[in-house]
VEXKOLGU-812583 format. One line per 2 residues: for each residue x, y, z of C-alpha. Coordinates in steps of 0.05 Angstrom, whole numbers. Layout:
residues N
X:Y:Z; ...
END
This chain:
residues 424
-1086:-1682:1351; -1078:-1611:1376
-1155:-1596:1380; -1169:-1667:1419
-1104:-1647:1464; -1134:-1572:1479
-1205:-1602:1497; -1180:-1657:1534
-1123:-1622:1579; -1158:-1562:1594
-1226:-1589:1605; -1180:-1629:1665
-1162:-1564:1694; -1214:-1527:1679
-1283:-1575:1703; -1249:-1608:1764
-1263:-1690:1755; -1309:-1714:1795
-1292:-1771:1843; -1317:-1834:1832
-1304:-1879:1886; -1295:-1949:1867
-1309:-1978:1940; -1354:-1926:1957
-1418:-1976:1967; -1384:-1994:2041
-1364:-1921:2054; -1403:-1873:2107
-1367:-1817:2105; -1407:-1755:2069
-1381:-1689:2062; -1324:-1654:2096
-1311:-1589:2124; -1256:-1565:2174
-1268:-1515:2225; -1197:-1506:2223
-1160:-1523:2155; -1085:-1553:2173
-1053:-1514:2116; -1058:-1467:2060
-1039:-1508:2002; -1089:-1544:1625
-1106:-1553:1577; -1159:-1530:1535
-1219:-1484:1550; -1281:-1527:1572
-1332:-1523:1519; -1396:-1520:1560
-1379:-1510:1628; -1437:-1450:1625
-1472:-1432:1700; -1528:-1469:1720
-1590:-1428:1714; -1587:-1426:1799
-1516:-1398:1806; -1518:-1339:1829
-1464:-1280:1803; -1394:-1285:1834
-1395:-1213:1866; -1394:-1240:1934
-1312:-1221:1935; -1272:-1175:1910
-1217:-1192:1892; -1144:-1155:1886
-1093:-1173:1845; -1010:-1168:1875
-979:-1106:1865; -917:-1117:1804
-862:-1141:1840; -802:-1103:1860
-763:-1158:1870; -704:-1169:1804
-739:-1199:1751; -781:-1176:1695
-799:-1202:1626; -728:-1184:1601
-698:-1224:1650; -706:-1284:1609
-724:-1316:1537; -752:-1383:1522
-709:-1427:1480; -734:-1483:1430
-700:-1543:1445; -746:-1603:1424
-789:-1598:1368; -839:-1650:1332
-870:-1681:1401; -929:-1715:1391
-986:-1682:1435; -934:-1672:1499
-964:-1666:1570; -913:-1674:1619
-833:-1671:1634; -813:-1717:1683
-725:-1734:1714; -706:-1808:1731
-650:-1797:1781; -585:-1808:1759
-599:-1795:1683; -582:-1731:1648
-652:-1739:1595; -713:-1711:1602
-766:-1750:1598; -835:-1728:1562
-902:-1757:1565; -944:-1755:1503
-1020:-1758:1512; -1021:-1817:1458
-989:-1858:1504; -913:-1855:1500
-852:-1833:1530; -804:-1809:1496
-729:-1785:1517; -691:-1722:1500
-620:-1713:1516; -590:-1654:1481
-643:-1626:1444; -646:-1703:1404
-721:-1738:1419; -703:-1811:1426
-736:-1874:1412; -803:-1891:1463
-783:-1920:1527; -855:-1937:1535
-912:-1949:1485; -986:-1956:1526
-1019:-1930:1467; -1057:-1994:1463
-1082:-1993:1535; -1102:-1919:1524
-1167:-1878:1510; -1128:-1817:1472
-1189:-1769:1472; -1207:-1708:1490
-1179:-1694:1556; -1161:-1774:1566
-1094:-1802:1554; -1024:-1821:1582
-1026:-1756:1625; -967:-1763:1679
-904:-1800:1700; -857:-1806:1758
-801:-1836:1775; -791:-1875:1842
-731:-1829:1883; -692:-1892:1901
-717:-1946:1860; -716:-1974:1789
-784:-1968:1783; -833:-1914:1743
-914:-1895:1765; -953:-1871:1707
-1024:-1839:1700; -1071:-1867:1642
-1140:-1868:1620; -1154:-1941:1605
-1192:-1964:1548; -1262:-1958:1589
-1250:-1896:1607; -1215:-1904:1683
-1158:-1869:1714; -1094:-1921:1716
-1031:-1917:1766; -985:-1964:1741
-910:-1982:1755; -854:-2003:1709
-792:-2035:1725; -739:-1981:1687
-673:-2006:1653; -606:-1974:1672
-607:-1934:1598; -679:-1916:1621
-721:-1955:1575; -779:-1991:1609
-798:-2065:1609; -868:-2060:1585
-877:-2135:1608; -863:-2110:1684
-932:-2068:1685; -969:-2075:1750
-1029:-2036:1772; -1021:-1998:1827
-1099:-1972:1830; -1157:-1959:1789
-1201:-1908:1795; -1274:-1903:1757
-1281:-1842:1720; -1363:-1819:1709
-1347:-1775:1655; -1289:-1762:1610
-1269:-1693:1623; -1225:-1679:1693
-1184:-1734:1697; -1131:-1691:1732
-1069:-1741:1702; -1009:-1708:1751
-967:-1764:1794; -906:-1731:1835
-867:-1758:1884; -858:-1706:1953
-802:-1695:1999; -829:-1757:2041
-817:-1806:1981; -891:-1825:1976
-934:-1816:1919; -977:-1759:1904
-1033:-1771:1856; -1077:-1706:1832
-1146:-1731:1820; -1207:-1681:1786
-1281:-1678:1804; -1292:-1731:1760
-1315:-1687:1705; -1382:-1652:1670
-1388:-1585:1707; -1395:-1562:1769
-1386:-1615:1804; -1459:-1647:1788
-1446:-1706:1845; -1419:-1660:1893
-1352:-1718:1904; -1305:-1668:1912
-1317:-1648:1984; -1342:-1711:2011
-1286:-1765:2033; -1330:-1829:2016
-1298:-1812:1940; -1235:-1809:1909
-1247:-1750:1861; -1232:-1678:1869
-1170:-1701:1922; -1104:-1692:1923
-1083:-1771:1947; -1020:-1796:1981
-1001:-1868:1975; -938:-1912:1980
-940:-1941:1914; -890:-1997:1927
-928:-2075:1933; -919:-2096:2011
-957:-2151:2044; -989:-2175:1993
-1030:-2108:1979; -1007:-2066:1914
-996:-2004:1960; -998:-1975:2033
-1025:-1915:2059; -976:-1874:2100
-999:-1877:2178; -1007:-1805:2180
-1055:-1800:2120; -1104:-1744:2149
-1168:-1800:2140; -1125:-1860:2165
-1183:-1899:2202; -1232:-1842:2185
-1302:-1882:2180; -1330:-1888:2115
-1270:-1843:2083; -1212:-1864:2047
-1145:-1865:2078; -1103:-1848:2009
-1139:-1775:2014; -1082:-1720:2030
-1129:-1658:2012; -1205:-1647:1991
-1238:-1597:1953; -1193:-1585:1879
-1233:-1583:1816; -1183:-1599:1765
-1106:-1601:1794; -1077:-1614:1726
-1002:-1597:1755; -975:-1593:1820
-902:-1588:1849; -868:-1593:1910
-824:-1540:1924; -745:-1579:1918
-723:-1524:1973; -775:-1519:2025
-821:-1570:2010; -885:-1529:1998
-935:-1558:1953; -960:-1506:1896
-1019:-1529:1859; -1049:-1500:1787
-1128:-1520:1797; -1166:-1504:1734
-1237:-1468:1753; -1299:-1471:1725
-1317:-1419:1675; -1290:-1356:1712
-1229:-1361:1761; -1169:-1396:1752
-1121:-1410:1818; -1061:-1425:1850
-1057:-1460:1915; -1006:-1453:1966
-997:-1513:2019; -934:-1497:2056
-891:-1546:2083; -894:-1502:2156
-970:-1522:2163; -970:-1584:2131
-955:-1592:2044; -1034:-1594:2055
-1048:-1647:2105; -1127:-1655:2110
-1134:-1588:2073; -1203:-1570:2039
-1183:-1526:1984; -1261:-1502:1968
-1284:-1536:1906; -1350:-1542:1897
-1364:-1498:1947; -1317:-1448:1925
-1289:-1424:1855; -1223:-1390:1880
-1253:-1332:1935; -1319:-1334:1895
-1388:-1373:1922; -1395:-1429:1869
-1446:-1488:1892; -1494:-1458:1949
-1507:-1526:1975; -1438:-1533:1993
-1408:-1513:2056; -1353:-1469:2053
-1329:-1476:2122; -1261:-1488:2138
-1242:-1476:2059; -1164:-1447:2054
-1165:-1410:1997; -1118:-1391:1931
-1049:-1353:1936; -1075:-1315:1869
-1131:-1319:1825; -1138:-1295:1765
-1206:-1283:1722; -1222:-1311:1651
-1208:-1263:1600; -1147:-1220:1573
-1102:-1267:1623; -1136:-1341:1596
-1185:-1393:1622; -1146:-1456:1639
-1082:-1447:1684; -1027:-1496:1671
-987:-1507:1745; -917:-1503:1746
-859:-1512:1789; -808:-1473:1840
-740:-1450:1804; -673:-1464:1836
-626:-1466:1783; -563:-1420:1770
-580:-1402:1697; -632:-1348:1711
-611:-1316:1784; -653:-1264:1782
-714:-1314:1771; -687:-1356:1838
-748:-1378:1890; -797:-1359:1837
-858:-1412:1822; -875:-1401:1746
-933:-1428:1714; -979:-1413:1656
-1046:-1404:1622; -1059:-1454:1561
-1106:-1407:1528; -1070:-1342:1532
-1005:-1374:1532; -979:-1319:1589
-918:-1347:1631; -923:-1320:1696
-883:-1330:1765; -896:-1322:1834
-861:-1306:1894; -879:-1326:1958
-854:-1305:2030; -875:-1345:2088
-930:-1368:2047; -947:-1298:2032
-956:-1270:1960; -896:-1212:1947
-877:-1217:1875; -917:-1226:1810
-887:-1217:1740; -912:-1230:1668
-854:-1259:1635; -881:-1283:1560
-922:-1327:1519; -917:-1404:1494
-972:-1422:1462; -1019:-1476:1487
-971:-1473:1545; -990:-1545:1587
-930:-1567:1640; -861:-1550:1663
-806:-1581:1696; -743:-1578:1722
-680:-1610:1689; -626:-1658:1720
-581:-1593:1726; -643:-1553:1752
-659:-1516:1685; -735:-1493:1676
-771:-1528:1616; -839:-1517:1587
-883:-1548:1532; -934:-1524:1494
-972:-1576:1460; -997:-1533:1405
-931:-1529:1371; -910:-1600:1400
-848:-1561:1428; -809:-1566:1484
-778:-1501:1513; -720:-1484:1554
-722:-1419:1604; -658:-1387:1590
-628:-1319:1616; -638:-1258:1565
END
């Protein structure tokens, strides 16, 4: 179970999916580029993600790494603290509001609660609906802000990305019998299924899509609007009118010829895990790269939680020249970068912490690497990188989240262990 969980999440991040747009034969559109982009905006190495005989060497950047920070934190400012143990192949931490569990997604297809370090019962079981392979699963889950509903993100049976909703019980369990697609996606290939689903400040659905898989982006989909993969969409998941979802008005593509009005952003590879900041409202996002750079996005909420933002892929592999044919115009690129090596190969996004257990680690976005298992945060000023601080390993480090009482959590699906970031 480990070794299909490490090839299947971290393919995701690493090959973005490719997008496969299931009403594409009507669509016009072709690919994108902005002369002006709006805004800024894991889990297992790829196994053959190796450059195409025509790419040519990534030298066309340099690039720098931040400065350590100076800011109050550093590796001793915190420890991470077992709390769950025995999780079956866990991808994702998700809150309902109101309720004081934590609820974990397990790429075999359930949910599972934990409320004081005791894993309850399944709330869900989809294992039947599933493909659990590789880097295909039950990969995300979100609960609706004000309703008693719940979105999740599977791989169906033939292979397709799932949004569905569930009506959710006061003690949180699900009514499996309530299940209602919300949209299906056609995946061409099985790696980069992205799998996140979070709900933004706005209360409308975000839904992080990959290239739709192989490597480098073989189709070219995740720069051209006329297909769903390689985007960041935004819907309003909600049945109205007789239609399973809306779009929101101000969609960037809303009556965009030939494009489709759910896309928010363009151009990610593989955004296995993105967050919206709970303070500000900026929108950090992990994007796993092809075989040499792994990056972090930064959308702020100033310029738009990227609104219509083309974040590079395929043209781009962080700040490095990846698919010549391409354009690159208009392409915002990474907060930080990092190269494969000593640091990983397959970056696990993370979240913004604003809890009052760790002060010192207040503001700060941490995320991680899945192969190196290196915890590392961020700090960000005006959109503008000041801070950057190793702070430890979890191995096979995949997703983190924040608590009910704003506590930082992270699993590592190696050890099928859920982790608590606690002050040292």
């Amino acid at each position: 179970m480990k070794h299909m969980l490490i090839i299947g999440a971290t393919a995701c991040l690493l090959a973005a999916c490719a997008s496969d747009g299931n009403d594409s034969s009507t669509a016009t559109a072709g690919p994108v580029t902005f002369a002006t982009a709006p805004a800024p905006d894991s889990v297992a190495p790829a196994t053959s993600d190796a450059p195409p005989a025509t790419d040519a060497p990534t030298t066309d950047a340099e690039t720098t790494l931040p400065p350590p920070s100076t800011l109050p934190l550093s590796a001793a400012s915190v420890v991470f603290t077992p709390v769950a143990e025995q999780l079956s192949a866990p991808v994702g931490i998700a809150v309902r509001p109101g309720d004081d569990a934590l609820y974990i997604v397990e790429q075999d297809g359930h949910i599972v609660p934990v409320r004081d370090g005791a894993v309850g019962t399944p709330v869900l079981d989809v294992s039947a609906e599933i493909s659990f392979n590789g880097e295909q699963g039950l990969l995300g889950l979100a609960f609706h802000p004000t309703k008693p509903l719940a979105y999740v993100n599977y791989t169906n049976t033939g292979g397709d990305t799932v949004i569905a909703e569930f009506a959710v019980a006061t003690d949180g369990t699900f009514d499996a019998g309530s299940e209602r697609e919300v949209l299906q996606i056609a995946q061409p290939y099985a790696n980069h299924n992205g799998g996140n689903v979070v709900f933004g400040p706005d209360g409308y659905l975000y839904i992080g899509m990959g290239d739709g898989g192989a490597s480098f982006d073989p189709e070219r989909r995740a720069l051209n609007v006329a297909e769903w993969l390689g985007k960041i969409l935004r819907i309003d998941p909600v049945a109205a009118g007789g239609q399973p979802y809306t779009v929101p008005a101000d969609n960037p593509f809303v009556g965009v010829a030939g494009a489709h009005s759910e896309i928010w952003s363009v151009g990610v590879r593989n955004p296995w895990r993105f967050s919206f900041d709970s303070a500000n409202g900026d929108l950090w996002i992990g994007d796993v790269g092809q075989n040499e750079w792994e990056e972090i996005d930064l959308a702020t909420a100033a310029s738009g939680a990227g609104r219509g933002v083309n974040f590079g892929w395929s043209a781009m592999e962080g700040t490095h020249r990846r698919n010549d044919d391409q354009s690159a115009d208009g392409a915002t690129g990474p907060i930080y970068e990092y190269p494969h090596g000593d640091d990983g190969c397959s970056v696990s996004g993370g979240v913004v912490y604003h809890g009052s257990a760790v002060p010192s680690l207040e503001g700060w976005y941490v995320f991680g690497d899945y192969c190196s298992g290196y915890v590392t945060a961020l700090h960000a000023t005006d959109g503008v990188l000041d801070g950057n601080v190793q702070l430890g390993n979890i191995v096979n480090v995949v997703s983190f989240g924040l608590g009910p009482d704003g506590a930082l959590y992270a699993l590592s699906v190696g050890r099928g262990t859920l982790y608590r970031i606690d002050a040292a």
